[in-house]
TIVOMAR-788288 format. One record per residue: residue number from 0; residue in three letters; z, x, y of N, C-alpha, C in turn. Coordinates in steps of 0.02 Angstrom, whole numbers, always signed. Atoms other than C-alpha are relative to their C-alpha. Last residue first. Example, Ala and Ser with C-alpha at 12.3 -4.5 7.8 and 13.67 -1.06 7.14 Angstrom:
residues 2
{resi 1 | resn Ser | n_up -3 | n_east -42 | n_north -59 | ca_up +357 | ca_east +684 | ca_north -53 | c_up +37 | c_east -39 | c_north +55}
{resi 0 | resn Ala | n_up +0 | n_east +45 | n_north -59 | ca_up +390 | ca_east +615 | ca_north -225 | c_up +0 | c_east +45 | c_north +60}
//
This chain:
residues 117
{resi 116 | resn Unk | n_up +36 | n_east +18 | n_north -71 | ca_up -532 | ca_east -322 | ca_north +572 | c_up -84 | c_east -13 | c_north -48}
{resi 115 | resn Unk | n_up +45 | n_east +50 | n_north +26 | ca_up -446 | ca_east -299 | ca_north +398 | c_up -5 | c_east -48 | c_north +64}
{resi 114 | resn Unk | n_up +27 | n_east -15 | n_north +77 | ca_up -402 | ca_east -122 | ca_north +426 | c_up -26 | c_east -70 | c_north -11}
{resi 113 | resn Unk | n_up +83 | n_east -45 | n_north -6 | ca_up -381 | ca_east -144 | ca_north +629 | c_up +1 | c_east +10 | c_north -69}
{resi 112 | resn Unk | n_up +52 | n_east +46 | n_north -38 | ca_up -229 | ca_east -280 | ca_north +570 | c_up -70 | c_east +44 | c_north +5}
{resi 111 | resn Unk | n_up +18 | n_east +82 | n_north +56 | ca_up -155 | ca_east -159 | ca_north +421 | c_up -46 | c_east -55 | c_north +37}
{resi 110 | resn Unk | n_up +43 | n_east -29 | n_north +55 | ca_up -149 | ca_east -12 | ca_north +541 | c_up -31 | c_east -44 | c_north -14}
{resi 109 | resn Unk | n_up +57 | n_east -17 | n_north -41 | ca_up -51 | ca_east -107 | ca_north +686 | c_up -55 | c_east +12 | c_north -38}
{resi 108 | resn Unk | n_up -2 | n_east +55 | n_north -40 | ca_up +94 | ca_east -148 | ca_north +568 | c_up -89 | c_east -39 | c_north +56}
{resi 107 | resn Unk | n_up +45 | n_east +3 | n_north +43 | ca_up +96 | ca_east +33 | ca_north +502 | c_up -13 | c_east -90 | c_north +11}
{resi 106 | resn Unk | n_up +72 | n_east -61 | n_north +17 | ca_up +113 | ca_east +97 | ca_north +666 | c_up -36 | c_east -32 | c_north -53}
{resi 105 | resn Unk | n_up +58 | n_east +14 | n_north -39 | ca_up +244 | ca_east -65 | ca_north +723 | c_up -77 | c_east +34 | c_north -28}
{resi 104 | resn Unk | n_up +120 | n_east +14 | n_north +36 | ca_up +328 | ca_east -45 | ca_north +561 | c_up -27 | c_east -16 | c_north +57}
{resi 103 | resn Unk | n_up +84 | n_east +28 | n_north -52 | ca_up +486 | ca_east +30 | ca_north +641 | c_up -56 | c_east -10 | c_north -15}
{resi 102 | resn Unk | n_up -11 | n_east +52 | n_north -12 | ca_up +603 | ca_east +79 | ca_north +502 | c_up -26 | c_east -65 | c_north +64}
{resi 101 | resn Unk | n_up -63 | n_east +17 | n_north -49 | ca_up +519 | ca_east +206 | ca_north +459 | c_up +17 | c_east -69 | c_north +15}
{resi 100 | resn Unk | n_up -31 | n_east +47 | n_north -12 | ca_up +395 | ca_east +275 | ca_north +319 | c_up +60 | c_east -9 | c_north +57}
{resi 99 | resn Unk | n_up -56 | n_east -16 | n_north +51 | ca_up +253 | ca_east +403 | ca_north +338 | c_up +43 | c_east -62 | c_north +39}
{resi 98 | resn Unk | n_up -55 | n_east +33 | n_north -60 | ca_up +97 | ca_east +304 | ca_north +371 | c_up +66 | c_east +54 | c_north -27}
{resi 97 | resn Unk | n_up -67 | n_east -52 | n_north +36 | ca_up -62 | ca_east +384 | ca_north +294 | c_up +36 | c_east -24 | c_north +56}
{resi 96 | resn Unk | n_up -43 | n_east -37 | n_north -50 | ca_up -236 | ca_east +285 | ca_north +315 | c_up +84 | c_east +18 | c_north -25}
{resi 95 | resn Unk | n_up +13 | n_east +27 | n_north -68 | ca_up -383 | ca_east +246 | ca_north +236 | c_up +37 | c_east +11 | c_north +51}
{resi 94 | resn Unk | n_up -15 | n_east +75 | n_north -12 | ca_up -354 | ca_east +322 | ca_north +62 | c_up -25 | c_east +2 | c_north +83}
{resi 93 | resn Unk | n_up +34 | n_east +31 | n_north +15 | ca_up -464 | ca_east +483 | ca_north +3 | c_up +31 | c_east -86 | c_north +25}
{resi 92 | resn Unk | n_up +39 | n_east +14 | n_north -33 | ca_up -380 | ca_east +595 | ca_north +105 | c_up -45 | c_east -68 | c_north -26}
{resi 91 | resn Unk | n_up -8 | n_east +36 | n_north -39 | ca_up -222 | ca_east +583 | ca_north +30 | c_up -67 | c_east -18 | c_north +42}
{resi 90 | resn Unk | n_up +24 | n_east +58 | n_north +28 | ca_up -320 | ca_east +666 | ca_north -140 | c_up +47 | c_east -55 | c_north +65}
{resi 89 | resn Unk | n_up +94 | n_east -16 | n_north +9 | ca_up -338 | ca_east +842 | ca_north -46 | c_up +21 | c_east -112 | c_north -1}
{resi 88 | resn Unk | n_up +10 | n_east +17 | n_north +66 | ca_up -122 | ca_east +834 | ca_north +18 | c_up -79 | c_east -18 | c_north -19}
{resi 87 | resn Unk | n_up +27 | n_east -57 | n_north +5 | ca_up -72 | ca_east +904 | ca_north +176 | c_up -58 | c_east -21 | c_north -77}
{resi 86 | resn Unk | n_up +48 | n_east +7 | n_north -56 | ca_up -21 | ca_east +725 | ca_north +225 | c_up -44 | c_east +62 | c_north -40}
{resi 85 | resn Unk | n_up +44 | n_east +52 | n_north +21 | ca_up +83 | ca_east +714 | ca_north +74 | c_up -48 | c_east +21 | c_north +37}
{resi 84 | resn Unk | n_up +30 | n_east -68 | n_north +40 | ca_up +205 | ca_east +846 | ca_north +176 | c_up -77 | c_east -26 | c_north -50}
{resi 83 | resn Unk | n_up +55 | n_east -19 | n_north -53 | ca_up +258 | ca_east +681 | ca_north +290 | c_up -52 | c_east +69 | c_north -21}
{resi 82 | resn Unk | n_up -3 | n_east -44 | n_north -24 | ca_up +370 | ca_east +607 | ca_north +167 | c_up -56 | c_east +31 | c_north +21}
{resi 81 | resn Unk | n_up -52 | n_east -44 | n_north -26 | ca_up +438 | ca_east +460 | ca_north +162 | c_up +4 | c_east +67 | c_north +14}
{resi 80 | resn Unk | n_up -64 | n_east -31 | n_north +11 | ca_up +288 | ca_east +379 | ca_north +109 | c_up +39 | c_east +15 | c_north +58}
{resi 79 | resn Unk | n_up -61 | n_east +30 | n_north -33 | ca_up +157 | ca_east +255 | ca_north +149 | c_up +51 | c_east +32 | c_north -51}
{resi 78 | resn Unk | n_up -72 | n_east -23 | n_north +24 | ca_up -4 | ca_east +264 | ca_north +102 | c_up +38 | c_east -2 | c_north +36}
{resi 77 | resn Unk | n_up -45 | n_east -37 | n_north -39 | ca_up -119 | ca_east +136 | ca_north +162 | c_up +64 | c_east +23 | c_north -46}
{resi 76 | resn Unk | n_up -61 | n_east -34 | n_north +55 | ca_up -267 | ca_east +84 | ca_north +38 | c_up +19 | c_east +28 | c_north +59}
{resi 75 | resn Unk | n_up -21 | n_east -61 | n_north -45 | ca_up -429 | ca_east -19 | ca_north +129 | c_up +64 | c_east +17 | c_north -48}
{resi 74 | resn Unk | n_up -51 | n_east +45 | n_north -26 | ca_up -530 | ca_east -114 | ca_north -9 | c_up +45 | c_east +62 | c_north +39}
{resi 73 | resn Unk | n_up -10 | n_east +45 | n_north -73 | ca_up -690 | ca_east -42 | ca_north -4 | c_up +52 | c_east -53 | c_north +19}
{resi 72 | resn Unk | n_up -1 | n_east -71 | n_north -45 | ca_up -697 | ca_east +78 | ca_north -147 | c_up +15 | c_east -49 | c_north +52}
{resi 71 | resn Unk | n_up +0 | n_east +74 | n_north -78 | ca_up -628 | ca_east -77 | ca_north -268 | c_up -22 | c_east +42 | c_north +46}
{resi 70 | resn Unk | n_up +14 | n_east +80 | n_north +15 | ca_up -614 | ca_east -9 | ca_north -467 | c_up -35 | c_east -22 | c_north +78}
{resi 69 | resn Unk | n_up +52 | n_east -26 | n_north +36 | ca_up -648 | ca_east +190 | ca_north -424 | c_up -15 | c_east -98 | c_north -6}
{resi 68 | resn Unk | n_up +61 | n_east +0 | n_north -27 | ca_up -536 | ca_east +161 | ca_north -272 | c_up -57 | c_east -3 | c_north -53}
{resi 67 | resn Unk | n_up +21 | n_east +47 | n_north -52 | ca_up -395 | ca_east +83 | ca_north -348 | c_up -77 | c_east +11 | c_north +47}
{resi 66 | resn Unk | n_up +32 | n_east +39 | n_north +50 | ca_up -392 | ca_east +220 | ca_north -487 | c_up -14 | c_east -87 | c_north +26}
{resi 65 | resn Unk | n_up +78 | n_east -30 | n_north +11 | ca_up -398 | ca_east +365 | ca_north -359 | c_up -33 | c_east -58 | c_north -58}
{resi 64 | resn Unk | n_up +68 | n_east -2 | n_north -43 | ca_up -263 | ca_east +281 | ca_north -269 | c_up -56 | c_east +3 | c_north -18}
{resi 63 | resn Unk | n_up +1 | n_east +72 | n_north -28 | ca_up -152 | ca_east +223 | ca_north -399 | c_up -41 | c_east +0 | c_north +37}
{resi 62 | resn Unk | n_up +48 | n_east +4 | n_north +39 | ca_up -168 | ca_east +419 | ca_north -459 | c_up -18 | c_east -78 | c_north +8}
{resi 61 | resn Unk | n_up +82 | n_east -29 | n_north -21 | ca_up -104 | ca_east +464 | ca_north -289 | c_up -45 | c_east -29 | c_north -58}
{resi 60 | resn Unk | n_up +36 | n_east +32 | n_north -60 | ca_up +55 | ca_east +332 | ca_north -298 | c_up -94 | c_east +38 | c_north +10}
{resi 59 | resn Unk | n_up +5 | n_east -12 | n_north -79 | ca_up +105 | ca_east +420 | ca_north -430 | c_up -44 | c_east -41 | c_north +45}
{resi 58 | resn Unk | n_up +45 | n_east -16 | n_north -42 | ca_up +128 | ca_east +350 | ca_north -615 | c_up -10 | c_east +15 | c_north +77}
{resi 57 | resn Unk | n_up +62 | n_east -1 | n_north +48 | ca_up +295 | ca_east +363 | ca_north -718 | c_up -58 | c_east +8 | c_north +56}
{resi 56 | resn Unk | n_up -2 | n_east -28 | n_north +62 | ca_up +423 | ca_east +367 | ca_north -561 | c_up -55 | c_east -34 | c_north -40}
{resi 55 | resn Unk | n_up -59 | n_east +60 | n_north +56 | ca_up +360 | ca_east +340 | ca_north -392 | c_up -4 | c_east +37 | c_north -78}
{resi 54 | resn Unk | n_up -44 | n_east -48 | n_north +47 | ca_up +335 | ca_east +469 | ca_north -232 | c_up +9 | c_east -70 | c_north -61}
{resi 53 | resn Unk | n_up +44 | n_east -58 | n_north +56 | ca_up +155 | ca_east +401 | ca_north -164 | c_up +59 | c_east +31 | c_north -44}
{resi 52 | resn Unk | n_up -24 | n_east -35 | n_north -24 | ca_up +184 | ca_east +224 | ca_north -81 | c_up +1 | c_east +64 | c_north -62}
{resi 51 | resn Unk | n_up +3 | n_east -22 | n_north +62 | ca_up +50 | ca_east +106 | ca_north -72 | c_up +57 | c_east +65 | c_north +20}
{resi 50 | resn Unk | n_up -64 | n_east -29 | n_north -39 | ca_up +18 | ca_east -35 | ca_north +59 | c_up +18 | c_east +39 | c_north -51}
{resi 49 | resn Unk | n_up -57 | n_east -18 | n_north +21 | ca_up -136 | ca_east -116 | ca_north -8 | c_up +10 | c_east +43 | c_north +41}
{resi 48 | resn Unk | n_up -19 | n_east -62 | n_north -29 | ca_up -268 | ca_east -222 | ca_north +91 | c_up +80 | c_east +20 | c_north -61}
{resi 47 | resn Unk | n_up +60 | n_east +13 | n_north -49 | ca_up -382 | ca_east -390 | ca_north +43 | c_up +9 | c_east +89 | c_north +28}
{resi 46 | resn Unk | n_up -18 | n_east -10 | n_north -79 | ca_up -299 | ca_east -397 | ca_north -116 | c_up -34 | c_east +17 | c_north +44}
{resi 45 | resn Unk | n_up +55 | n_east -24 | n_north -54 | ca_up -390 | ca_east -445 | ca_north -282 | c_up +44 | c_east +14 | c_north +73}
{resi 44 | resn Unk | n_up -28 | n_east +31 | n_north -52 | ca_up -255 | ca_east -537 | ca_north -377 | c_up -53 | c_east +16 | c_north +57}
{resi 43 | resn Unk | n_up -5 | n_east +77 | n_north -7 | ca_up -306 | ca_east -517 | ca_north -554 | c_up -11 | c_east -18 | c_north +55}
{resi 42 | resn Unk | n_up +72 | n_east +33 | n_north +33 | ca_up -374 | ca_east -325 | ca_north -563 | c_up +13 | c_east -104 | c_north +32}
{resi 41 | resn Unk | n_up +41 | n_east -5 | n_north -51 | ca_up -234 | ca_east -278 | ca_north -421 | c_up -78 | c_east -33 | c_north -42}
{resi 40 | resn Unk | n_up +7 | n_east +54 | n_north -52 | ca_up -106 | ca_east -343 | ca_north -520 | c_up -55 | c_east -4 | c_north +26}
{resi 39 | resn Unk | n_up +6 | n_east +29 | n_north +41 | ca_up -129 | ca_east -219 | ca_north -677 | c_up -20 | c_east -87 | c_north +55}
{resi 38 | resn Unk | n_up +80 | n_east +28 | n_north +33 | ca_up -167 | ca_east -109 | ca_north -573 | c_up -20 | c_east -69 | c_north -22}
{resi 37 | resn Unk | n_up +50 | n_east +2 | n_north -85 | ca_up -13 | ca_east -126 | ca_north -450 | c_up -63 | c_east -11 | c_north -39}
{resi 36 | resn Unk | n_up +3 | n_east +65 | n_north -14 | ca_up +110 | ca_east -143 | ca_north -631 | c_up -51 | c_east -32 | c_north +65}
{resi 35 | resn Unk | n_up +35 | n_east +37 | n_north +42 | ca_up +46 | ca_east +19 | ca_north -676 | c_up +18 | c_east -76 | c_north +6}
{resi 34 | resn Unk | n_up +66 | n_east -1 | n_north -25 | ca_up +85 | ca_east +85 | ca_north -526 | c_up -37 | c_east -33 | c_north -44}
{resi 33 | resn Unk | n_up +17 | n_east -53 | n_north +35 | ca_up +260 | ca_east +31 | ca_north -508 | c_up -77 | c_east +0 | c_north +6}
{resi 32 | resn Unk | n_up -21 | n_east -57 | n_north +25 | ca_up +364 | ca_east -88 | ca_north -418 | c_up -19 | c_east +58 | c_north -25}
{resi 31 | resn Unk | n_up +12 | n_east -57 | n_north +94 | ca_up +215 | ca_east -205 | ca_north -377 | c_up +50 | c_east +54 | c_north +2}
{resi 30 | resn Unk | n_up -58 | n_east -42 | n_north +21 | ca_up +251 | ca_east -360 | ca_north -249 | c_up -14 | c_east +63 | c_north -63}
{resi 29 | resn Unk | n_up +12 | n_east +10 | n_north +89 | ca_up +86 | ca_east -485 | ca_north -191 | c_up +69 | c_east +69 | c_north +0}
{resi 28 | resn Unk | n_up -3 | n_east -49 | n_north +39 | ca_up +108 | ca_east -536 | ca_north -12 | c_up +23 | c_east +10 | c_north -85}
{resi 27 | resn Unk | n_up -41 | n_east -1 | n_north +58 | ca_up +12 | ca_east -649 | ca_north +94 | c_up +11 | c_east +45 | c_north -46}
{resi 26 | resn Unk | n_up +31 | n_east -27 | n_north +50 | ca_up -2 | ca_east -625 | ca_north +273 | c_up +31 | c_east -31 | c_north -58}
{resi 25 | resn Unk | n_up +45 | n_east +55 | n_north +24 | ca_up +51 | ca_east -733 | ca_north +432 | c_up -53 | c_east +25 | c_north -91}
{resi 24 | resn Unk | n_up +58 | n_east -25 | n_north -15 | ca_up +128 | ca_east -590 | ca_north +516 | c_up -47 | c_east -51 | c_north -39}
{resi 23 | resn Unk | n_up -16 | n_east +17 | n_north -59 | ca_up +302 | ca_east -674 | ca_north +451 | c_up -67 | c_east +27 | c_north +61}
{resi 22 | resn Unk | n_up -8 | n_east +64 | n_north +9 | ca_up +246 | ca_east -637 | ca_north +275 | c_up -1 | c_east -41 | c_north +76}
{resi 21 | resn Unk | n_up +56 | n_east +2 | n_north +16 | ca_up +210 | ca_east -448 | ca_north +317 | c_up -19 | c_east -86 | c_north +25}
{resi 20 | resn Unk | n_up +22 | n_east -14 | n_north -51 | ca_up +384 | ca_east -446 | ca_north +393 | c_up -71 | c_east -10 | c_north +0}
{resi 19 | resn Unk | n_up -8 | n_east +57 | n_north -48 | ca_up +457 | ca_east -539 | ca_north +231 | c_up -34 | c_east +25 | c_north +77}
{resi 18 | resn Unk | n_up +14 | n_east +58 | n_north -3 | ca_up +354 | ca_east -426 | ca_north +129 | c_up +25 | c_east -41 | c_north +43}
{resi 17 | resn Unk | n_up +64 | n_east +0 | n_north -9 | ca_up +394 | ca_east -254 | ca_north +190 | c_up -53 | c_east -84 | c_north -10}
{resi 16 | resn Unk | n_up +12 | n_east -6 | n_north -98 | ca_up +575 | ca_east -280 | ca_north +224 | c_up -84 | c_east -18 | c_north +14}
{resi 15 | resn Unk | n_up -8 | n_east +47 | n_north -19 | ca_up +574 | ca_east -340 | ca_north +16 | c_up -1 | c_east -19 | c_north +108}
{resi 14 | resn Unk | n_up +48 | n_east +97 | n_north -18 | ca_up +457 | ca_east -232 | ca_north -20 | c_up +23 | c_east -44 | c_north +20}
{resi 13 | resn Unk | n_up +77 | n_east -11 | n_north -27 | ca_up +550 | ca_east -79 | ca_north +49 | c_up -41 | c_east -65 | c_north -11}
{resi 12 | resn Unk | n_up -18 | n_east +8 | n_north -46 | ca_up +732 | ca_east -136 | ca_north -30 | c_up -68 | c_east +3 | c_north +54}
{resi 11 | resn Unk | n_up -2 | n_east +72 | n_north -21 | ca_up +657 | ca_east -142 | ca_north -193 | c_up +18 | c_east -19 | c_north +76}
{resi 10 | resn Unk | n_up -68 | n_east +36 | n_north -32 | ca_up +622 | ca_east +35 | ca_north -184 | c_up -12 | c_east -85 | c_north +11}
{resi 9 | resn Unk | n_up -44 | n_east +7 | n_north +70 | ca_up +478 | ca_east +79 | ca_north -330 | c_up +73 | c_east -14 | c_north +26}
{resi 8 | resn Unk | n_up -45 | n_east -35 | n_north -2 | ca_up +344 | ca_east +23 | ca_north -201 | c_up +57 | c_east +0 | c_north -51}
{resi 7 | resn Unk | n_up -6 | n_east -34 | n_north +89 | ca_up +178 | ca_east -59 | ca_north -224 | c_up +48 | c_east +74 | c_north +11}
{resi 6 | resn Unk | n_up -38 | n_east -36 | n_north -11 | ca_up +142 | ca_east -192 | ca_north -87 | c_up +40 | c_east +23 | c_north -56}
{resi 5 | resn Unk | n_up -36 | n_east -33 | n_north +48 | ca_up -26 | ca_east -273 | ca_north -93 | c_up +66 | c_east +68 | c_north +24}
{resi 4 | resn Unk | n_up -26 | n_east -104 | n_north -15 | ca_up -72 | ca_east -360 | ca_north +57 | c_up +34 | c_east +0 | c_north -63}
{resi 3 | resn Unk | n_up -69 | n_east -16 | n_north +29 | ca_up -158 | ca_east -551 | ca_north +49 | c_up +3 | c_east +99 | c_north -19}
{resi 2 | resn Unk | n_up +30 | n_east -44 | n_north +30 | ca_up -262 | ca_east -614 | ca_north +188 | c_up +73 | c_east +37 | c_north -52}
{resi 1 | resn Unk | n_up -20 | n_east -41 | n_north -30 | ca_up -228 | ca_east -795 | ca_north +250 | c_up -21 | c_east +63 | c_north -84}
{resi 0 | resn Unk | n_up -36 | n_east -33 | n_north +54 | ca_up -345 | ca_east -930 | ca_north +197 | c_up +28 | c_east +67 | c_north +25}
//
């Protein structure tokens, strides 16, 4: 059974790079525009790893974090913005790892495998 990655971005253009590359890595991927649509998924779908990105409108990517961890502490959570200032950020610490975004997913590519090693 391949492992399925939550990907919870408010650019459609992002999940869709991010899934078919995921897809093509032999993964399966679940799609969330928003954050409240990621919860709402993440209760049903259980993912093995989310991909989470922190600038979105209505809920932020950070409070997705803190409310993904309280439900699941041990499912790994990679942020994944655009912008590299995040980093500085108390409640980034609490995910697993911090990608800022490019068009080169090798980094975050790499992550995702050693996360569900």
């Amino acid at each position: 059974m391949s492992k399925k990655i939550m990907v919870v971005d408010d650019e459609e253009a992002i999940r869709l790079l991010y899934k078919e590359e995921f897809e093509d890595e032999g993964y399966t991927v679940i799609e969330c525009e928003n954050g409240e649509e990621a919860l709402e998924k993440f209760q049903k779908e259980k993912p093995d790893l989310v991909v989470l990105d922190i600038a979105m409108p209505g809920m932020s990517g950070l409070d997705v974090l803190g409310k993904i961890k309280e439900i699941s502490p041990n499912t790994p959570v990679i942020m994944s913005t655009a912008y590299s200032h995040y980093k500085q950020d108390f409640y980034t610490w609490v995910a697993d790892a911090y990608i800022v975004k490019s068009p080169d997913l090798t980094q975050l590519k790499e992550k995702i495998e050693e996360l569900l090693k």
